[in-house]
C-alpha positions as CSV (number, residue, x, y, z in Angstrom):
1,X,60.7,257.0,88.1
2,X,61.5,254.6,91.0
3,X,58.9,252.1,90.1
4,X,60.1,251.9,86.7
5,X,63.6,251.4,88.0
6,X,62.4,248.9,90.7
7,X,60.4,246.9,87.6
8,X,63.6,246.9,85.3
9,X,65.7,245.8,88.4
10,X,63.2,242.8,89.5
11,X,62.8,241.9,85.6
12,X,66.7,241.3,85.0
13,X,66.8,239.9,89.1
14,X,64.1,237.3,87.1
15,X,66.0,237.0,84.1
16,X,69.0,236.0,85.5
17,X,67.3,233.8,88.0
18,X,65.7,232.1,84.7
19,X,69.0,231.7,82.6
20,X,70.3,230.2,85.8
21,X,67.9,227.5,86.5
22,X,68.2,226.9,82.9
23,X,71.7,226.2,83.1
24,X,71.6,224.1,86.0
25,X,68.9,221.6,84.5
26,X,70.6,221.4,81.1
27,X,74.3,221.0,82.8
28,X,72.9,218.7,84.9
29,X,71.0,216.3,82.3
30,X,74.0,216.4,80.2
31,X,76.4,215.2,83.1
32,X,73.4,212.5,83.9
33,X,73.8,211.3,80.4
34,X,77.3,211.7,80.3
35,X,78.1,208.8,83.0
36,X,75.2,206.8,82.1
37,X,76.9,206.3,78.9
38,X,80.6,205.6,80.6
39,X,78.3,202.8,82.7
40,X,76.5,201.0,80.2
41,X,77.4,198.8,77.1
42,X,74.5,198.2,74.8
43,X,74.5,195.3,72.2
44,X,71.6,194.8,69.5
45,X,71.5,190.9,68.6
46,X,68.5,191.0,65.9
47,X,65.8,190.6,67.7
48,X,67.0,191.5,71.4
49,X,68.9,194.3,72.8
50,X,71.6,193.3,75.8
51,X,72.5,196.0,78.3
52,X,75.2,195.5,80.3
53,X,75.0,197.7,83.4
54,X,78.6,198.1,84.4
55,X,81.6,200.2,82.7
56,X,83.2,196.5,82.1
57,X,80.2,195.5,79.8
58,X,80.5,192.0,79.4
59,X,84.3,191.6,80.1
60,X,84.9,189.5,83.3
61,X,89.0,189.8,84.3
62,X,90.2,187.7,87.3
63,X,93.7,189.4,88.0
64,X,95.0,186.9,90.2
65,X,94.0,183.2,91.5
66,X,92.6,183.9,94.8
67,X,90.7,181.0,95.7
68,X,87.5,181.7,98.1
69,X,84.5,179.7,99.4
70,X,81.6,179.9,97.7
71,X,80.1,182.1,100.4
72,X,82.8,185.0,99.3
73,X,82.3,184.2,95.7
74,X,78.6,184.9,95.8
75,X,79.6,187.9,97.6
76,X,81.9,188.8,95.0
77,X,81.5,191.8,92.1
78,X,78.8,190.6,89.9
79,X,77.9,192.0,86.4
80,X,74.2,192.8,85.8
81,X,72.6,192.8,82.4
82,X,68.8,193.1,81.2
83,X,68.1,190.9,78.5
84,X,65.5,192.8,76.2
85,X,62.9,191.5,73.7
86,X,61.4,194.3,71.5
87,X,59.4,191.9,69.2
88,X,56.1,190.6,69.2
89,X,57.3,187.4,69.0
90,X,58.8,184.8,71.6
91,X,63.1,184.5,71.2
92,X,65.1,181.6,72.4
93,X,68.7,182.4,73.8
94,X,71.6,181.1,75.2
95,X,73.6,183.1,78.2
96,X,77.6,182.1,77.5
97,X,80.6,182.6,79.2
98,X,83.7,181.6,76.8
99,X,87.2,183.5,76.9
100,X,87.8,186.0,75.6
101,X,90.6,185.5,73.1
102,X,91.3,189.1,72.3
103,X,92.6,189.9,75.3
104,X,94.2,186.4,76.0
105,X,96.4,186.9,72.6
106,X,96.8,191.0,73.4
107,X,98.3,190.0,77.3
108,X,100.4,186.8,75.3
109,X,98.9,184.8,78.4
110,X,97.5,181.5,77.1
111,X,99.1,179.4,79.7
112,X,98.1,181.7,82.6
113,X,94.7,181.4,82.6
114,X,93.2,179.7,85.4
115,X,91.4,176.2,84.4
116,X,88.0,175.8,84.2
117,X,87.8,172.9,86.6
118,X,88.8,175.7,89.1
119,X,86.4,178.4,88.3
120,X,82.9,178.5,89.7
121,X,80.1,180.4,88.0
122,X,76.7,182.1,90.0
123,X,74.1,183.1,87.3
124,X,71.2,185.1,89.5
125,X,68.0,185.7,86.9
126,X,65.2,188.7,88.0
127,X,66.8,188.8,91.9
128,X,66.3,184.9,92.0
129,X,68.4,182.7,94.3
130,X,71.7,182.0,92.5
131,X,72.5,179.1,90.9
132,X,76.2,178.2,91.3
133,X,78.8,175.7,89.5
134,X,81.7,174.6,88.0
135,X,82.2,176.1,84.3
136,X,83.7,173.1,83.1
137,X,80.8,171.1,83.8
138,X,79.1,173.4,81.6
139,X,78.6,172.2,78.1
140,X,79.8,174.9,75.4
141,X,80.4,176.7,78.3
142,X,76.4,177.8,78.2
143,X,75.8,178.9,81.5
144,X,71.9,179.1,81.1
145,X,69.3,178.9,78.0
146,X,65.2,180.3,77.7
147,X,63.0,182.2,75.7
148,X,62.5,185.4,76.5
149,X,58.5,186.5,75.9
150,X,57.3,189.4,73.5
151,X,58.2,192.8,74.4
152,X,59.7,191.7,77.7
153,X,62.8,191.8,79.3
154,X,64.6,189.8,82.1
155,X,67.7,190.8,84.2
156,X,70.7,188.9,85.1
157,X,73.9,189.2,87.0
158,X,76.8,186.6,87.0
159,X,79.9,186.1,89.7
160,X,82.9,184.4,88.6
161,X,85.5,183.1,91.1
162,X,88.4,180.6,91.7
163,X,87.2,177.5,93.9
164,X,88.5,177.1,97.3
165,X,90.9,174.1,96.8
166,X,94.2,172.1,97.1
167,X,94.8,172.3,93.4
168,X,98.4,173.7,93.2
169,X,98.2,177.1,90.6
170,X,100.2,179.6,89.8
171,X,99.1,182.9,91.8
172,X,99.4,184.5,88.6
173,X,97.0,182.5,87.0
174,X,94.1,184.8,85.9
175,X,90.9,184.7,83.4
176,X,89.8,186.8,80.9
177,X,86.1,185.6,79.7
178,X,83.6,187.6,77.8
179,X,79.4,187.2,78.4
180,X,77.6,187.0,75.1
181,X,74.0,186.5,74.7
182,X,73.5,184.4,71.6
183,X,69.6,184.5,69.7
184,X,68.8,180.7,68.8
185,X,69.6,179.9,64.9
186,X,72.5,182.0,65.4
């Protein structure tokens, strides 16, 4: 009678143990998935799929002209994205930084925004050196343009940040810009 007893005691002891570690996994895969969803913004442009790995997605807000040397710029927060090709078939894209008029027209602050003479731009491909510059000197404001190989993907992060200068602004000058990732023949 006690070994029965014992048996049924140890096979509920496992049982519970069991539903436990169950729970734990599952809760904890759910959570997982839960924040990686809060963190990234996935677009589908045809042929390539864009994955921005920050809860901004591609929304780059300046709240305030601070100007800072290039050495704090580059320093600054950057937003990553992986650039994915799922096709057996070479794509050519552009990497575009223009404002983002939604917000400019929601906030009513058109003649806030800080000019693009005074912003400066680092685009940093597959942990690369950056490449840093004015945005204004960039035409359509294309901050970089390749083809992106079959079934491959490359990653990306991009700084923006008001040039250290005597121009006279407003301190509550700010920029609102959106990254888009535009498939040639678009």
């Amino acid at each position: 009678m006690n070994y029965n007893s014992l048996r049924r005691h140890n096979l509920k002891s496992i049982t519970i143990i069991i539903f436990l570690l169950t729970f734990a996994i599952i809760s904890t895969y759910l959570i997982y998935n839960k924040f990686i969803e809060l963190r990234e913004h996935d677009y589908d442009t045809g042929k390539m799929e864009i994955v921005f790995h920050d809860k901004e997605g591609n929304y780059i807000d300046i709240e305030r002209f601070t100007p800072v040397t290039d050495a704090v710029g580059l320093s600054s927060q950057d937003y990553n994205f992986t650039v994915k090709n799922g096709t057996s078939e070479a794509v050519k894209y552009k990497i575009v930084l223009e404002d983002n008029n939604e917000k400019i027209l929601e906030d009513g602050c058109s003649e806030e925004q800080i000019p693009k003479e005074l912003l400066k731009v680092s685009l940093r491909k597959d942990h690369q050196a950056p490449e840093a510059f004015i945005l204004s000197e960039c035409q359509d404001n294309i901050l970089f343009e390749d083809t992106l190989d079959a079934y491959s993907e490359e990653e990306y992060a991009v700084r923006v940040w008001a040039v250290n200068t005597n121009f006279v602004v407003d301190r509550n000058s700010h920029f609102h810009g959106i990254i888009k990732i535009i498939e040639e023949g678009e």
